[in-house]
C-alpha positions as CSV (number, residue, x, y, z in Angstrom):
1,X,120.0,68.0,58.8
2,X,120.0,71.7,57.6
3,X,117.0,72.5,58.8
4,X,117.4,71.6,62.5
5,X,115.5,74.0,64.9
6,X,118.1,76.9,66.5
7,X,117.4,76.1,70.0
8,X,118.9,77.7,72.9
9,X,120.7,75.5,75.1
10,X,119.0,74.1,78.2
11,X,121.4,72.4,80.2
12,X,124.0,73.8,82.8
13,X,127.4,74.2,82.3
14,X,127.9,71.4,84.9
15,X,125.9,69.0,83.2
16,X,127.6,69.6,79.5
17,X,130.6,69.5,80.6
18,X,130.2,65.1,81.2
19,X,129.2,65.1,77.5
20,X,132.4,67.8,76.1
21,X,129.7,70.8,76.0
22,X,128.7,68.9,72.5
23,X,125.3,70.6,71.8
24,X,121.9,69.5,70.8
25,X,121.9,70.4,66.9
26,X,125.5,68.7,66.6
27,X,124.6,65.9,68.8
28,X,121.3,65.1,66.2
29,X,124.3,65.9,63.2
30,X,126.6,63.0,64.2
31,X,123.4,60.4,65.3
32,X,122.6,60.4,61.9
33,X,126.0,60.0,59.7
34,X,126.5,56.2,58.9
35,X,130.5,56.0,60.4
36,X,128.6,56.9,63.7
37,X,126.2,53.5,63.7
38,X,126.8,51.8,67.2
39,X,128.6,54.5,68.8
40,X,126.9,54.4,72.1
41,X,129.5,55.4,74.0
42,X,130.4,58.6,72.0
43,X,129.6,62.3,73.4
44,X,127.3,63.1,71.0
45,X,124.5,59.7,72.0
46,X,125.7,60.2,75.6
47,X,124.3,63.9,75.3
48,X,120.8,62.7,73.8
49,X,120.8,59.6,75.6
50,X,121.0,62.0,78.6
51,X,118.3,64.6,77.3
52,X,115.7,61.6,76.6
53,X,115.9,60.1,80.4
54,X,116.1,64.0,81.8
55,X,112.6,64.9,80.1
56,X,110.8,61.9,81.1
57,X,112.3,62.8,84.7
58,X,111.3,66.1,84.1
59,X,107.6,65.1,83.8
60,X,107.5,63.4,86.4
61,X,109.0,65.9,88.7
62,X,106.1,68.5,87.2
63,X,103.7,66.1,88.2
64,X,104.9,65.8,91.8
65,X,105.2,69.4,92.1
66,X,101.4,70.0,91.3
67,X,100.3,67.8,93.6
68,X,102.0,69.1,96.3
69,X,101.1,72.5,95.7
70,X,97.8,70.8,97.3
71,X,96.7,72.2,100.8
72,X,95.1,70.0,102.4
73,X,94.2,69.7,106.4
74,X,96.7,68.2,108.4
75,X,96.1,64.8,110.2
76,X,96.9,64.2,113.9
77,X,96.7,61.1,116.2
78,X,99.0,59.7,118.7
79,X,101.6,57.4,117.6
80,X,100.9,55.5,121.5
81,X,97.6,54.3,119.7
82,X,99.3,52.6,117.0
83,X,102.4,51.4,118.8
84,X,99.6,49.7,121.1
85,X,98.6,47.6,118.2
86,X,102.3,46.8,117.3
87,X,102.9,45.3,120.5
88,X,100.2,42.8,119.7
89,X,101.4,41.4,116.8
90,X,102.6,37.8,116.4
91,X,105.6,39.4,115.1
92,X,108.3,42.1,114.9
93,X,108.2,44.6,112.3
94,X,111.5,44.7,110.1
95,X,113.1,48.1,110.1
96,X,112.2,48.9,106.9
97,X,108.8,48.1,107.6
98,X,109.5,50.5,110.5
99,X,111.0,53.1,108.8
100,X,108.4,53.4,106.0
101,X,105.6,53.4,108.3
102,X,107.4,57.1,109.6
103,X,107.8,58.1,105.9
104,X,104.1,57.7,105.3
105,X,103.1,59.0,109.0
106,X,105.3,61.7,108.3
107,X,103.4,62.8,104.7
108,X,100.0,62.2,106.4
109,X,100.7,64.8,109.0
110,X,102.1,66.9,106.3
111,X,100.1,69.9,104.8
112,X,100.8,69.0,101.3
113,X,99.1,65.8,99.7
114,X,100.7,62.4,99.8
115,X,101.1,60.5,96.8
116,X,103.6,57.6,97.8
117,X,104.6,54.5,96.2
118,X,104.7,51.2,99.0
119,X,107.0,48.5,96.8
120,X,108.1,45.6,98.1
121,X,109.1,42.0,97.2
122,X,106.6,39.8,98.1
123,X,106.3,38.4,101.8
124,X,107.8,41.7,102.9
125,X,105.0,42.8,104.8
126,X,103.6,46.3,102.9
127,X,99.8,45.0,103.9
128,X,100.4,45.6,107.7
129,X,101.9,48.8,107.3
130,X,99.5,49.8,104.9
131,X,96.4,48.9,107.8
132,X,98.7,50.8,110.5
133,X,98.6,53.9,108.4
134,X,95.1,53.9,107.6
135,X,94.2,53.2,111.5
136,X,96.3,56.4,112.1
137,X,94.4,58.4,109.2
138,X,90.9,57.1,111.4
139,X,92.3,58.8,114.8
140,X,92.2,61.6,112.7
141,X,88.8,61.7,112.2
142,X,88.5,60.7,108.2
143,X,87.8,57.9,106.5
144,X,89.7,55.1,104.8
145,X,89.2,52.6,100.9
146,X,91.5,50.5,100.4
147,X,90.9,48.8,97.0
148,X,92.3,45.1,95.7
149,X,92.7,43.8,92.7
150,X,90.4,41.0,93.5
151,X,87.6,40.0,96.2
152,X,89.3,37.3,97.7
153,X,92.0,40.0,98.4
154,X,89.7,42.5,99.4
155,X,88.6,39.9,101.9
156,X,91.9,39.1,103.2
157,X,93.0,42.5,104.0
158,X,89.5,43.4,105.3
159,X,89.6,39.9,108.3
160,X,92.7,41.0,109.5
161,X,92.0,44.9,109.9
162,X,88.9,42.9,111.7
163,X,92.0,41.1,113.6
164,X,94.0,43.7,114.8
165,X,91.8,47.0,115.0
166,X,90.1,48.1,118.1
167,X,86.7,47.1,118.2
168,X,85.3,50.8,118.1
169,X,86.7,50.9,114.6
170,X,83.9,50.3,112.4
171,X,85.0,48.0,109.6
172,X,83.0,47.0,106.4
173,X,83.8,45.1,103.5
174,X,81.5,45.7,100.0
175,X,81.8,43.0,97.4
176,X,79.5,41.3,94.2
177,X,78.4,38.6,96.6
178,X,76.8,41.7,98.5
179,X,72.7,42.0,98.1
180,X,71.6,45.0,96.4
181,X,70.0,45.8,99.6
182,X,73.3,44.9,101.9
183,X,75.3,47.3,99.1
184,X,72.1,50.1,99.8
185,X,72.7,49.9,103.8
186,X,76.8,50.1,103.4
187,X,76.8,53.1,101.0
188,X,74.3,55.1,103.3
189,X,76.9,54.1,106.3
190,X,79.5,55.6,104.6
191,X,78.1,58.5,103.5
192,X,77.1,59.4,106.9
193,X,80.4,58.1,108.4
194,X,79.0,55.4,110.2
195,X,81.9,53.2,108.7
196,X,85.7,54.4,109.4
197,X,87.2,51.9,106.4
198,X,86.2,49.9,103.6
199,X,87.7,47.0,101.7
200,X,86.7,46.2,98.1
201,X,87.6,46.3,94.6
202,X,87.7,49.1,92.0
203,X,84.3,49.2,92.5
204,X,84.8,51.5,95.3
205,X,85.5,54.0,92.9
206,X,82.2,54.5,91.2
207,X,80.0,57.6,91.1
208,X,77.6,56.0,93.6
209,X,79.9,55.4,96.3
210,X,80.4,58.6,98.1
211,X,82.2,59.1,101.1
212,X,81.4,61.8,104.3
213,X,85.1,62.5,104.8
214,X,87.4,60.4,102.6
215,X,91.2,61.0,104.1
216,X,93.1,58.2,102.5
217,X,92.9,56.0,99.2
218,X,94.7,52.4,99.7
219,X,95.6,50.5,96.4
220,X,97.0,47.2,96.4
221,X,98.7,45.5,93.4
222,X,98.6,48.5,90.8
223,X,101.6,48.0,88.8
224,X,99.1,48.3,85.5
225,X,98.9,51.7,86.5
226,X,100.5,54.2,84.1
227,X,101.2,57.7,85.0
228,X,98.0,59.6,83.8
229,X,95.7,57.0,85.3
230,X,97.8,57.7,89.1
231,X,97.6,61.3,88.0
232,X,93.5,61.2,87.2
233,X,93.5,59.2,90.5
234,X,95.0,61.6,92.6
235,X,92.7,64.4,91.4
236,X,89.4,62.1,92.0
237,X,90.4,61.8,95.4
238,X,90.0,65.5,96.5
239,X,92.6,68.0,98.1
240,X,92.1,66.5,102.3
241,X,93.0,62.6,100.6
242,X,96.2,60.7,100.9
243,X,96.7,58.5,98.2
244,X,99.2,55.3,98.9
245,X,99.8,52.7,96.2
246,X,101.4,49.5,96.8
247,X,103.0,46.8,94.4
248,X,105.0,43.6,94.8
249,X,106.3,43.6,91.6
250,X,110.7,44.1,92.7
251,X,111.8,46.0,89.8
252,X,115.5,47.8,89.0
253,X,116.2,51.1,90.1
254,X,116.8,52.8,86.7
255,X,112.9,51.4,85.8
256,X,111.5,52.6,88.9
257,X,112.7,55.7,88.6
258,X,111.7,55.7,85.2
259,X,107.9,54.1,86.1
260,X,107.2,55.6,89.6
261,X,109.1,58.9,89.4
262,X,105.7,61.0,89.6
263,X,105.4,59.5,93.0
264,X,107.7,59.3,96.8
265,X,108.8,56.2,96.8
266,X,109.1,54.2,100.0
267,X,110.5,50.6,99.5
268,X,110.6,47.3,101.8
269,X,113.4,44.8,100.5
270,X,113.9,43.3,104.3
271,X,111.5,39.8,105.0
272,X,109.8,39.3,108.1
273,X,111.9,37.0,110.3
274,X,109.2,34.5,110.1
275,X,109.3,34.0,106.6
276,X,112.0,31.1,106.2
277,X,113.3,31.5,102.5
278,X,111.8,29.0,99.7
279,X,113.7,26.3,98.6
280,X,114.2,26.0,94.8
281,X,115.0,23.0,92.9
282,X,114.9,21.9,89.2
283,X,113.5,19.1,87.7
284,X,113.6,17.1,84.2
285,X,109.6,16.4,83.2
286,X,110.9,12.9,82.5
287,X,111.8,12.9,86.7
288,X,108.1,13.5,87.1
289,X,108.0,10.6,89.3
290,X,109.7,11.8,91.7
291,X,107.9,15.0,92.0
292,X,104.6,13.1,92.4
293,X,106.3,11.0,95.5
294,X,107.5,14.1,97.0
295,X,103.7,15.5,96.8
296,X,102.1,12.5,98.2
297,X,104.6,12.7,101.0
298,X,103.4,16.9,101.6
299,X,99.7,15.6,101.4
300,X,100.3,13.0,103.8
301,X,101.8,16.1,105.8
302,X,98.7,18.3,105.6
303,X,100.5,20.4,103.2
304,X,98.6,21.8,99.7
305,X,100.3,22.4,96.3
306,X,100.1,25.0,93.6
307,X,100.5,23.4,90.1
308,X,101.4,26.1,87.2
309,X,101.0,25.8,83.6
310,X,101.8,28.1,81.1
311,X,99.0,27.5,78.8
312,X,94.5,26.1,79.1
313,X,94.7,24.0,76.5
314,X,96.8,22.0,74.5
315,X,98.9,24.1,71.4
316,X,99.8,22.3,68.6
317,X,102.0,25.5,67.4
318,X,103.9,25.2,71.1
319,X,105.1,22.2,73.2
320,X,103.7,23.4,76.1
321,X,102.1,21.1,79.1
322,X,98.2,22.6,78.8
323,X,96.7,23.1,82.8
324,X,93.7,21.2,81.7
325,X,95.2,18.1,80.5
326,X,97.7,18.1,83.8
327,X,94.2,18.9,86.1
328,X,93.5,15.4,84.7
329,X,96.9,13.2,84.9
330,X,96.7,14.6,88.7
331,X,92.8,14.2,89.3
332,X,93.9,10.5,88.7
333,X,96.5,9.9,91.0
334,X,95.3,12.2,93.6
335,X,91.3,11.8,93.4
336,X,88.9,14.4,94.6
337,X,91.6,16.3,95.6
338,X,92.5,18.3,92.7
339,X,90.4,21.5,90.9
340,X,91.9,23.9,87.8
341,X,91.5,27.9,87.8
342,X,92.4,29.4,84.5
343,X,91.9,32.7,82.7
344,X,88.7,31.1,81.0
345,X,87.1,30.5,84.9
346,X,84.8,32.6,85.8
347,X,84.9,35.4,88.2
348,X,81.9,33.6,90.5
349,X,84.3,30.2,90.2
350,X,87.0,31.1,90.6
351,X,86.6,33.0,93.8
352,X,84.7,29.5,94.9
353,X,87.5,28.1,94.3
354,X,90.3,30.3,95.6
355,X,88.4,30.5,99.1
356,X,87.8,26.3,99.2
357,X,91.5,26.2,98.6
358,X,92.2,28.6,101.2
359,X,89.8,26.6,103.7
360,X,91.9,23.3,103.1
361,X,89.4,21.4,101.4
362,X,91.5,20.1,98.5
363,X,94.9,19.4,98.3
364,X,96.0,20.6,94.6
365,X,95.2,23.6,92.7
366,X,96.4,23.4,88.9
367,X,96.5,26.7,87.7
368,X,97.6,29.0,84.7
369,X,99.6,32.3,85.9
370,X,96.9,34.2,87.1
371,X,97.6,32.7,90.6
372,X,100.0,35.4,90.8
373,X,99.0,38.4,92.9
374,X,98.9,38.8,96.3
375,X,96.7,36.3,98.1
376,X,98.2,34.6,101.2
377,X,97.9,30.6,101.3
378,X,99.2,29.5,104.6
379,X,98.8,26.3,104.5
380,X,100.3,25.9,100.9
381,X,104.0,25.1,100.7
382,X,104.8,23.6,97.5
383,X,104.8,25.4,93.9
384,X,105.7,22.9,90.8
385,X,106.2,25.0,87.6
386,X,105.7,23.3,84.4
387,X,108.1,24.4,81.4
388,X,109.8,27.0,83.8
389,X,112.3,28.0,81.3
390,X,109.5,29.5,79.1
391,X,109.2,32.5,81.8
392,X,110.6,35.4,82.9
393,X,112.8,35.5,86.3
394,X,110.8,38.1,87.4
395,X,107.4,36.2,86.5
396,X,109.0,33.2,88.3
397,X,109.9,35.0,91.5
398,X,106.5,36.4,91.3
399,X,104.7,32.8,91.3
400,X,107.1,31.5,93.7
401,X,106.1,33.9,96.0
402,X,102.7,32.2,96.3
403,X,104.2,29.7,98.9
404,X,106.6,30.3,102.3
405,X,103.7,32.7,103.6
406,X,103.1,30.6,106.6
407,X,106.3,29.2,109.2
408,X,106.7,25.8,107.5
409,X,109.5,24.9,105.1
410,X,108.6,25.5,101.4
411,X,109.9,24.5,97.9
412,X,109.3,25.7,94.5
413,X,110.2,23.0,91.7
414,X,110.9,24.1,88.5
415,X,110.6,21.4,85.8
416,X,111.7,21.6,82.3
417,X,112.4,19.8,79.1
418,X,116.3,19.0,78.1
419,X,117.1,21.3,75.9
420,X,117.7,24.3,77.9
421,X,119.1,27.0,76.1
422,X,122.2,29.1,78.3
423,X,120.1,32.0,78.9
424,X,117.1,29.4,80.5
425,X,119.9,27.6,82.4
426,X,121.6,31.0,83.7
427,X,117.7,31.9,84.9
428,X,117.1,28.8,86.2
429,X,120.4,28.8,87.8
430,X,120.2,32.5,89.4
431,X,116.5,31.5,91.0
432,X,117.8,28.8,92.9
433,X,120.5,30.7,94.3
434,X,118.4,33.9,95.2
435,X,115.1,34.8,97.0
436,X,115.6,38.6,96.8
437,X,113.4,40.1,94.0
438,X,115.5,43.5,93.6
439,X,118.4,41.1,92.7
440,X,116.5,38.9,90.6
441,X,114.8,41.7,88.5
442,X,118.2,43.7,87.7
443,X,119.6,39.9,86.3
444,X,116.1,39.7,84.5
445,X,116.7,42.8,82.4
446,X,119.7,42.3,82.3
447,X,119.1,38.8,80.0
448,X,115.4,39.8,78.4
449,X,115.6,43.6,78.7
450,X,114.1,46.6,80.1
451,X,110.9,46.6,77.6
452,X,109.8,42.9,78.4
453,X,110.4,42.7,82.0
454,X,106.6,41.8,83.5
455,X,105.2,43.0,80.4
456,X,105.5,46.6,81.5
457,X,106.0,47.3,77.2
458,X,101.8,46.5,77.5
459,X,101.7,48.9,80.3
460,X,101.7,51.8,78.6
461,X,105.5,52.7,80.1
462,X,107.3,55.2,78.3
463,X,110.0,53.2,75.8
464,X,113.2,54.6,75.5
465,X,114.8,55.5,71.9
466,X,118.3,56.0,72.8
467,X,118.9,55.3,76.4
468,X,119.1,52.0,78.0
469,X,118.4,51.6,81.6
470,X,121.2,48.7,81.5
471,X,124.2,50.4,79.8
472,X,123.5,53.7,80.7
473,X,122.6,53.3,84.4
474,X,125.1,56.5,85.3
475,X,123.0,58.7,83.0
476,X,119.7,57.7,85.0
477,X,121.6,58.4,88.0
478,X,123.1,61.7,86.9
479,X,119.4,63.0,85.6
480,X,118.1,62.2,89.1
481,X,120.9,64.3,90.6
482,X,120.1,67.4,88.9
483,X,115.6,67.0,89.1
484,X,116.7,67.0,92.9
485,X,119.2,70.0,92.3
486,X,116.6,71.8,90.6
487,X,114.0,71.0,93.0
488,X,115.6,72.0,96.0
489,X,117.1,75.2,94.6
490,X,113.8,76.0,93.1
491,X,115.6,76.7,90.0
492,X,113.1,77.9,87.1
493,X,112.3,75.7,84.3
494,X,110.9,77.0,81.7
495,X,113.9,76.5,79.6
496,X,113.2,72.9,79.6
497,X,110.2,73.8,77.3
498,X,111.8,73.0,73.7
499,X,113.0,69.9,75.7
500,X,109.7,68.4,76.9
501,X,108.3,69.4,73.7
502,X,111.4,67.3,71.2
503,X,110.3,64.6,73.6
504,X,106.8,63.9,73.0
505,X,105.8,65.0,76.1
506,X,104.2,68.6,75.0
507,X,100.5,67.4,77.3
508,X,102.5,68.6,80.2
509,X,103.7,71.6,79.1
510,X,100.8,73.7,80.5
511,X,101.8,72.9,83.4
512,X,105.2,74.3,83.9
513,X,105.2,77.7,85.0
């Protein structure tokens, strides 16, 4: 401990004074005496607790700073264009959806590059305000991708800008079911700006797809995306691009600001009125017979059912229910009306699938979690979800969410074996009280912790030493203050160097001036 680094101080007198003006070097001292194990609440881990969550802050900060040092040629259209299309809706946007739509208009118009965040629980209606914007980027004169995580997303997105664009808006969808010769014709369209947007998957981002006038990048569903990828992202898509990324994963507000903080972050936690809230129940598997009657009743309804497993086949190491061996309990009860999509299906199948399920030609799809992400099933209203208690809240809300997207009435059944543990039966319990996924993510970390939440710990998210995004929820707060106080005041950082550096985070030290 003698040979600590003499390093000058880097904080403001304002911001020592919450720890007792107790410096770096002494704060290091005291972590690592043994009387001072589990002292979270002392000075001293406050201070480096603090120091850890204000360099990962100060990153990000760095990182939205370069990019809006970015010219980049203002885009103009009349609003009356877009509020035409509004009007013709089967539906009223939500005020948030409202009020993000001006946040992105707003940065669009702007003569510094946009690099926003869209989150939203899911149902909440980012895809139409997503379209809106990139119809307002075409009255500009440039060209729009937006990119899905899958085809049959790609596809969904791409029928209703189809739906509720003007016809003069020339609309194109590229995908693998495309002919090499189709995929020839589409790419010398774009090039020459004989298409105004295109829908496919990440793809769209090869060398050979080049665009005449590219003026906004669309992502759906990237919440895989660390920070370098965005950042490598934003610099592919050249100075006169927009870049707008959505996701439906609901997370806490210490994690976002934590994930996302390289990015403006617009958010939509209001549901469409439309949406009627899904139902939740719980189930013992030895009840099973009455699920089954209930689902005989929706088929006899015209309603379709998700099925989730947790695992393909059969574990011997863990009691779970396998899909494939489910798939064939319910092909005999309910014949010709059930199919199983897994993580083993292929691409080609499963997309077969997915769109034969969407079309209403079988009533039950038994499926592992990769069900997921973002498709809308209209005519599905009924989620069962085997061995619920082996999953996150988050994951839960998440495959809940793949119901209620159409006007009927919708239930989500969780089943489970008797012996819950209190932390299953408090998740349970919270799910069936709650359909709002900013609530249910704070009580998921909360129980399981910020690393584990949606598996963001394989993500490539920065992990924490000290700080905890539960306990110390006023330090997040408290760093945010001050990036803002900095940024507005246009203070100079270059004191913050040794900082970055203790941190781990020395790539970005070039780029602090």
């Amino acid at each position: 401990m003698n040979n600590l680094p003499k390093i000058d101080e880097w904080h403001s007198k304002d911001i020592l004074k919450k720890f007792d003006y107790v410096s770096w070097n002494d704060s290091i001292k005291k972590l690592h005496k043994p009387e001072n194990i589990g002292k979270f609440k002392e000075n001293f881990y406050q201070r480096l607790a603090f120091d850890e969550i204000f360099s990962t802050f100060l990153v990000n900060s760095q990182i939205r700073r370069k990019i809006k040092k970015i010219k980049k040629t203002q885009k103009k259209f009349d609003t009356k264009k877009q509020n035409k299309i509004i009007s013709k809706l089967d539906f009223i946007l939500t005020g948030d959806q409202n009020k993000t739509l001006e946040e992105i208009n707003k940065d669009l118009c702007s003569e510094n590059k946009m690099f926003r965040l869209l989150q939203g629980d899911v149902g909440s209606g980012k895809t139409i305000v997503s379209l809106l914007s990139a119809f307002n980027t075409i009255n500009s004169g440039f060209q729009v991708a937006v990119m899905a995580p899958t085809e049959i997303l790609a596809r969904q997105h791409f029928l209703l800008a189809k739906k509720i664009f003007p016809k003069d808006i020339k609309v194109e969808l590229i995908s693998g079911k495309s002919t090499y010769s189709n995929k020839k014709i589409i790419l010398n369209k774009l090039f020459k700006k004989q298409i105004d947007i295109i829908f496919g998957t990440h793809a769209l981002f090869q060398k050979k797809v080049e665009f005449k006038k590219l003026g906004l990048i669309i992502i759906d569903e990237q919440h895989k995306f660390g920070v370098n990828q965005r950042k490598k992202l934003s610099d592919k898509a050249g100075k006169d691009c927009d870049v707008l990324l959505m996701t439906a994963t609901p997370i806490p507000r210490t994690l976002t600001m934590t994930i996302y903080g390289d990015m403006d972050l617009s958010i939509i936690r209001e549901k469409p009125n439309i949406r009627k809230p899904v139902k939740t129940y719980s189930k013992l598997e030895s009840k099973i017979d009455d699920v089954i009657k209930f689902i005989k009743n929706e088929i006899k309804l015209g309603n379709q059912i998700f099925w989730v497993c947790p695992l393909i086949e059969e574990s011997k190491k863990i009691d779970h229910t396998s899909a494939i061996k489910k798939s064939e309990y319910l092909k005999r009860l309910f014949p010709n009306q059930v199919y199983l999509l897994h993580g083993k299906t292929s691409i080609e199948e499963k997309e077969i699938i997915l769109n034969k399920f969407l079309k209403n030609d079988f009533k039950i799809l038994v499926s592992t979690t990769i069900i997921e992400v973002g498709i809308d099933f209209p005519n599905a209203n009924v989620i069962v979800i085997e061995n619920a208690n082996k999953f996150g809240l988050s994951q839960l809300h998440q495959l809940r969410g793949r119901v209620g997207r159409g006007n009927k009435e919708s239930s989500c059944i969780l089943m489970f074996k008797s012996n819950l543990s209190e932390n299953a039966k408090k998740r349970i319990n919270i799910l069936k009280e709650s359909n709002d996924g900013f609530k249910i993510s704070e009580e998921d970390m909360k129980i399981r912790g910020f690393g584990d939440i949606l598996g963001f710990k394989q993500s490539g998210i920065k992990n924490f030493k000290l700080a905890d995004p539960i306990h110390n929820h006023n330090l997040f707060i408290l760093a945010e203050k001050e990036i803002k106080r900095i940024e507005n005041e246009k203070e100079d950082i270059s004191r913050f160097k040794p900082l970055i550096k203790l941190y781990d985070r020395a790539d970005i030290i070039n780029d602090i001036a």
